[in-house]
C-alpha positions as CSV (number, residue, x, y, z in Angstrom):
1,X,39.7,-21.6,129.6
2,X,43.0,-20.5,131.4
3,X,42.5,-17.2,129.3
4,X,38.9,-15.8,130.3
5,X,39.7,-14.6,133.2
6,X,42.9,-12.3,131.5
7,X,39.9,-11.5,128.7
8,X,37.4,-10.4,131.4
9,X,40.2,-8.3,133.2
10,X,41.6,-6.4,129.6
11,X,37.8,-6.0,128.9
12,X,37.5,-4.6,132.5
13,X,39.8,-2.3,132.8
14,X,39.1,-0.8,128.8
15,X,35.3,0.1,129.9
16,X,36.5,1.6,133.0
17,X,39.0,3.9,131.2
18,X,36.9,4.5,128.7
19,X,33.7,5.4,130.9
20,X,36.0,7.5,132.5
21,X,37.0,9.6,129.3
22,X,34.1,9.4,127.8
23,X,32.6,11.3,130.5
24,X,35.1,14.3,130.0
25,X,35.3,14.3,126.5
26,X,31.1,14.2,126.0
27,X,31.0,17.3,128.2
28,X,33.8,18.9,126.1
29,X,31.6,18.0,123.1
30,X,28.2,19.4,125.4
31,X,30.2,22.3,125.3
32,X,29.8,22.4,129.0
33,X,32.7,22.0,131.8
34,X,30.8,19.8,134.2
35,X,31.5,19.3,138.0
36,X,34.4,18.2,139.8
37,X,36.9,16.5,138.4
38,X,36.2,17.2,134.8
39,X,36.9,20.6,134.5
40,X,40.3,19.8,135.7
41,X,40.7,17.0,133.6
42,X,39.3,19.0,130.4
43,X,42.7,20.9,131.1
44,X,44.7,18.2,130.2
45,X,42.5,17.0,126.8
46,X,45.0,15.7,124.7
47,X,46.6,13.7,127.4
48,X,43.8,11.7,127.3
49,X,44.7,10.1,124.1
50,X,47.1,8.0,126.1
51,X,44.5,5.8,128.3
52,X,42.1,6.2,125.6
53,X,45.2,3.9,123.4
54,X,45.7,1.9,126.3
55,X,41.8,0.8,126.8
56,X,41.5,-0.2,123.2
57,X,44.8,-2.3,123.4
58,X,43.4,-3.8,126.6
59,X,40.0,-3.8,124.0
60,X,41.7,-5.6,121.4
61,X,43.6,-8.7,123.7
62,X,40.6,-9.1,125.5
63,X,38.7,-9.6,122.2
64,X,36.3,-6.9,123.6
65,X,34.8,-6.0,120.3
66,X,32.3,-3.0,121.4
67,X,34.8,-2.0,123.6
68,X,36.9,-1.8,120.7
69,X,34.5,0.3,118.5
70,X,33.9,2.8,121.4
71,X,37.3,3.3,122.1
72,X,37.8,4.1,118.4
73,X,35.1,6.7,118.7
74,X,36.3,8.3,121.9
75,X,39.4,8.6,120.0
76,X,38.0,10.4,116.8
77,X,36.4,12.5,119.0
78,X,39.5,13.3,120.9
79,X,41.8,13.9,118.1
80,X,38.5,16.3,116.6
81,X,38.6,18.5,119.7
82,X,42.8,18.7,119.3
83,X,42.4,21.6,116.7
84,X,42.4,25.0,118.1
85,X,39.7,27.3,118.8
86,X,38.9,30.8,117.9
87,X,39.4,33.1,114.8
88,X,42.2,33.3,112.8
89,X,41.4,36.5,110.7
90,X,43.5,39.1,110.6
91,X,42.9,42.6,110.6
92,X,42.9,44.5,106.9
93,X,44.0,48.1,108.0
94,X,47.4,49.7,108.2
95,X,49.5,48.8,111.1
96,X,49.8,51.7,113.4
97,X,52.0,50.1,116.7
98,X,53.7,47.5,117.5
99,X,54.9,46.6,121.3
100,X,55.8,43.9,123.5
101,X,53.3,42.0,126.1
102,X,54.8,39.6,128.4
103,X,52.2,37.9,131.4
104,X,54.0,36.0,134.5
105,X,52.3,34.4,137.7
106,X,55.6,34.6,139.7
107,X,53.4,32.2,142.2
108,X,53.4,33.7,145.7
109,X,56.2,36.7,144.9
110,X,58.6,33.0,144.9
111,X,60.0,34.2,140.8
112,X,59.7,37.7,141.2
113,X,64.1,37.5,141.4
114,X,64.0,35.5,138.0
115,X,61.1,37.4,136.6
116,X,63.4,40.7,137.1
117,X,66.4,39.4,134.1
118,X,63.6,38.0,132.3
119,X,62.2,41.7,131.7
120,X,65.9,43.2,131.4
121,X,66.5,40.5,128.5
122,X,63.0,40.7,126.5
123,X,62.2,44.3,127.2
124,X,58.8,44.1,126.9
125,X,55.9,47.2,126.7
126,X,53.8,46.1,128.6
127,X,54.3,44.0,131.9
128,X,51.2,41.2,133.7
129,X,52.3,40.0,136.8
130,X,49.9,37.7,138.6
131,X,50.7,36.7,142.3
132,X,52.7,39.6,142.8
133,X,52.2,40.6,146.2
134,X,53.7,43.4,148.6
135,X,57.6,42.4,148.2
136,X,57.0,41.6,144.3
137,X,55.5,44.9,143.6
138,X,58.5,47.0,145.5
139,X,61.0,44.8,143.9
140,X,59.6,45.2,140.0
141,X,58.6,48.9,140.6
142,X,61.9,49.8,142.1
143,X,64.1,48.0,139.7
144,X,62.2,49.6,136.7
145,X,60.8,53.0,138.0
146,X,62.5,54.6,134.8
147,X,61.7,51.7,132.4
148,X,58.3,51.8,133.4
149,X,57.0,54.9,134.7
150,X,53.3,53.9,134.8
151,X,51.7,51.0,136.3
152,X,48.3,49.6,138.1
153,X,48.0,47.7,140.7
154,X,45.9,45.3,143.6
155,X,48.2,45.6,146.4
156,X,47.8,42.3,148.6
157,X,49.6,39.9,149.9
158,X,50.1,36.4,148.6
159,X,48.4,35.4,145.6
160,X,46.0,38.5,145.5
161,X,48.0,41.1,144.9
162,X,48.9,41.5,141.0
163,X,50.5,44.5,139.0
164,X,51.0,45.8,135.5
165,X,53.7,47.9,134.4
166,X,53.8,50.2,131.3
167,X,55.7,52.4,128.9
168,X,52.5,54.0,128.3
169,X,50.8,56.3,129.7
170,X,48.2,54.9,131.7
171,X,44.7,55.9,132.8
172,X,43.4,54.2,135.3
173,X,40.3,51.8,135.1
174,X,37.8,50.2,137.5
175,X,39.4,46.5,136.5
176,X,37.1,43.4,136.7
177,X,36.2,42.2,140.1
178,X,37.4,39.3,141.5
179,X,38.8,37.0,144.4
180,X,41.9,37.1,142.9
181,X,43.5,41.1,142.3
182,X,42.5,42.2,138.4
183,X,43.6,45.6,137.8
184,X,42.8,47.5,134.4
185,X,43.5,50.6,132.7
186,X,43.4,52.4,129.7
187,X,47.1,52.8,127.6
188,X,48.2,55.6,125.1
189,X,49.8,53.8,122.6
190,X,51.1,56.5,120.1
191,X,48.0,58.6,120.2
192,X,45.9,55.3,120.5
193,X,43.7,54.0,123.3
194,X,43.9,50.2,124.0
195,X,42.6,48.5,126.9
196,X,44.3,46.6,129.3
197,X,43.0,44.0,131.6
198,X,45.1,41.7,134.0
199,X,43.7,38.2,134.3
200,X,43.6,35.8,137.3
201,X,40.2,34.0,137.8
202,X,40.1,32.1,140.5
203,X,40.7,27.9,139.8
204,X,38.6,25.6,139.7
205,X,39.4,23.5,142.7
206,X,37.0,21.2,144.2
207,X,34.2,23.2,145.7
208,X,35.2,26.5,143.6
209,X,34.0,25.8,140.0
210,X,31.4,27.9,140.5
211,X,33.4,30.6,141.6
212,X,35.4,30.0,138.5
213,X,32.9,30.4,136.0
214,X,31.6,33.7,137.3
215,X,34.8,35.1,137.4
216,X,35.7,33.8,133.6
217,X,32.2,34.9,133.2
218,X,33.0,38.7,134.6
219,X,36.0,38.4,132.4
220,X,33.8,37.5,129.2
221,X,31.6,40.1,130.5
222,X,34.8,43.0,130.3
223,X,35.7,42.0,126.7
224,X,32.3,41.9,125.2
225,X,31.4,45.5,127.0
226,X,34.6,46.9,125.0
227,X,34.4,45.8,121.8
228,X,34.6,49.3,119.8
229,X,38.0,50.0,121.8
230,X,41.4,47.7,120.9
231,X,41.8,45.1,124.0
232,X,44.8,43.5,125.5
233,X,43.4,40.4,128.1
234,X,46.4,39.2,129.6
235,X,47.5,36.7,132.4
236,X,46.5,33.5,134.2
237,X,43.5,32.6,133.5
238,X,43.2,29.2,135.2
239,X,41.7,27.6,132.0
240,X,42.7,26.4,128.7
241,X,40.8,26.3,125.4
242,X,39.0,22.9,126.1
243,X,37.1,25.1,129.2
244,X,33.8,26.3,127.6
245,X,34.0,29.1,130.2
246,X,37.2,30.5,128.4
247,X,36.1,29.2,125.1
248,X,32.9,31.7,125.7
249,X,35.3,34.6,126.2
250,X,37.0,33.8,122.6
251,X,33.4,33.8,121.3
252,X,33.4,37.7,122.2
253,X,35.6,38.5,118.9
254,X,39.5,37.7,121.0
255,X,42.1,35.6,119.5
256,X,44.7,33.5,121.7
257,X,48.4,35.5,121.0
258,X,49.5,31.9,121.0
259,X,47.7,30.3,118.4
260,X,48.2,32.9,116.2
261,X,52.0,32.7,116.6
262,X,51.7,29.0,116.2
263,X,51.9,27.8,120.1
264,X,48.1,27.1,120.2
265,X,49.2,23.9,122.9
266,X,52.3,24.9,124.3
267,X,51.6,24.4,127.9
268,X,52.2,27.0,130.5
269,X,51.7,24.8,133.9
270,X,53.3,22.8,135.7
271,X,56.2,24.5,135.2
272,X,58.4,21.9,136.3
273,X,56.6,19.5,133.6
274,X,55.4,21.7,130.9
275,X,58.1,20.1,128.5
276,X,56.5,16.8,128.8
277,X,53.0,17.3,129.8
278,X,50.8,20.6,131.2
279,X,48.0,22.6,130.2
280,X,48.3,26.4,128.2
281,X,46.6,28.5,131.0
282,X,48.0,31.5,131.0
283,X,47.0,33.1,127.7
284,X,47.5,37.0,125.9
285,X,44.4,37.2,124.2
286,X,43.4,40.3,121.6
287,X,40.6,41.7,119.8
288,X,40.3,41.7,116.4
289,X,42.8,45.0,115.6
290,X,45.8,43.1,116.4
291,X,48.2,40.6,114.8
292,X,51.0,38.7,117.1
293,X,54.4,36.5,116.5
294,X,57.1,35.5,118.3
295,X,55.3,34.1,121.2
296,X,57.7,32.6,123.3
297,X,57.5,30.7,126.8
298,X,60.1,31.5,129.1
299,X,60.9,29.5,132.4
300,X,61.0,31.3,135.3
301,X,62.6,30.0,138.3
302,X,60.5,29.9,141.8
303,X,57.4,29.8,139.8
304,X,54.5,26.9,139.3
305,X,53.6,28.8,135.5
306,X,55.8,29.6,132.4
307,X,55.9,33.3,131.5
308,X,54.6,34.1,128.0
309,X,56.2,37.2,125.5
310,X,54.4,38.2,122.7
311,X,55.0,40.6,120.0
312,X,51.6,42.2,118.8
313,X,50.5,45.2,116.1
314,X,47.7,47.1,116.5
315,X,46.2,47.6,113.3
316,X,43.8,50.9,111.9
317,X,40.2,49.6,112.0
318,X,38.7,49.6,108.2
């Protein structure tokens, strides 16, 4: 008798955990992100593997047998959602380019001074900087004005402002609209147009997941109006590839840089815990004419996000 009371706890506290996951994970199987708190939650989706073990231990002391069999299905279900999304084909034409993308939200301006090495090191092509406001754009366009003649820009202060920086030639484009600064343009790489857009939707706090649905949804809306022209999508995106919001701008034809380079759940935030635990946010994604490798993530000091370097080929439409 002394040991109902411990079973009714165990059994207790596994429904409540798995109530509580269950809820995230059948809207991640909905296909939908919800309300507040599970689309941030559906960030971190394979974290939840760990109460989702510890509610079926506490399933299987307290003898909890339904409890047991649910938490067993919550966990196929979890570990089915683990595998990445999006296409893997690869383009069949010729290569005809091949360049360097790195994205950085340098949070506030605050790793603008570590971004600058960073850049010196990995020589990228083509430069995202989210969060790059007024200091942050003098400091990167002064220190490169010969590296990288060409550049777009939202000049703002704190988190709006955001720049991109090009060996290219670049002609200027009306961007996607947005709380947040998204500048685009058009490059010239070797005789061939690609499109680049600069991505920072903004998150989905409490109260704002609205807002961040349209703005992924303007962002979906950019890459399925472009789809005869090569695309380069690149930045924070505030979402991961458990959102459906993000998910749907995959759907237009684009492929995450990372997956294809074998980083699919890498995470890019919290910075400070990304080696441990985090959430791939910030993303490169590409249309269907390019190939990538060598994605790396790079730690930037003074910043909340990872940076992410890519290598990608652009690739002769057949």
């Amino acid at each position: 008798m002394n040991r109902r009371p411990g079973r009714r706890l165990g059994a207790w506290c596994a429904g409540l955990l798995l109530a509580g996951v269950s809820v995230v994970v059948g809207c991640r199987v909905a296909d939908t992100d919800g309300v507040t708190p599970v689309p941030q939650l559906l960030a971190f989706l394979p974290w939840l593997l760990a109460p989702t073990a510890f509610a079926l231990l506490c399933a299987l002391l307290a003898r909890w047998w339904p409890g047991l069999v649910w938490g067993v299905a919550v966990l196929g279900l979890l570990a089915w959602h683990l595998d990445p999304y999006g296409r893997t084909d690869e383009p069949e034409g010729p290569p005809l380019a091949t360049f360097r993308v790195l994205t950085s939200n340098v949070e506030f301006g605050r790793g603008t001074p570590a971004l600058v090495p960073q850049i010196r090191a990995r020589r990228p092509d083509v430069v995202f900087v989210e969060e790059c406001e007024y200091t942050c754009q003098a400091t990167l366009e002064g220190d490169f004005d010969a590296a990288y003649p060409y550049r777009q820009a939202v000049r703002a202060a704190g988190s709006h402002g955001s720049l991109v920086l090009s060996r290219f030639p670049l002609t200027p484009a009306a961007g996607v609209h947005g709380t947040m600064g998204m500048p685009g343009a058009v490059a010239d790489v070797h005789g061939h147009a690609v499109r680049l857009q600069l991505a920072h939707p903004m998150p989905p706090l409490p109260r704002q997941v609205d807002l961040w649905r349209r703005e992924l949804g303007r962002l979906r809306a950019f890459a399925a109006a472009g789809r005869g022209t090569p695309t380069v999508l690149a930045g924070d995106f505030n979402a991961s590839q458990d959102h459906a919001a993000f998910r749907r701008i995959l759907d237009t034809g684009l492929t995450d840089a990372a997956r294809l380079s074998g980083h699919d759940r890498t995470p890019s935030w919290p910075a400070r815990t990304a080696s441990v635990i985090g959430a791939q946010i910030d993303h490169v994604l590409l249309s269907r004419d390019f190939t990538a490798t060598g994605a790396h993530f790079l730690r930037v000091t003074g910043s909340d996000h990872r940076a992410l370097v890519v290598d990608v080929t652009l690739h002769q439409r057949e």
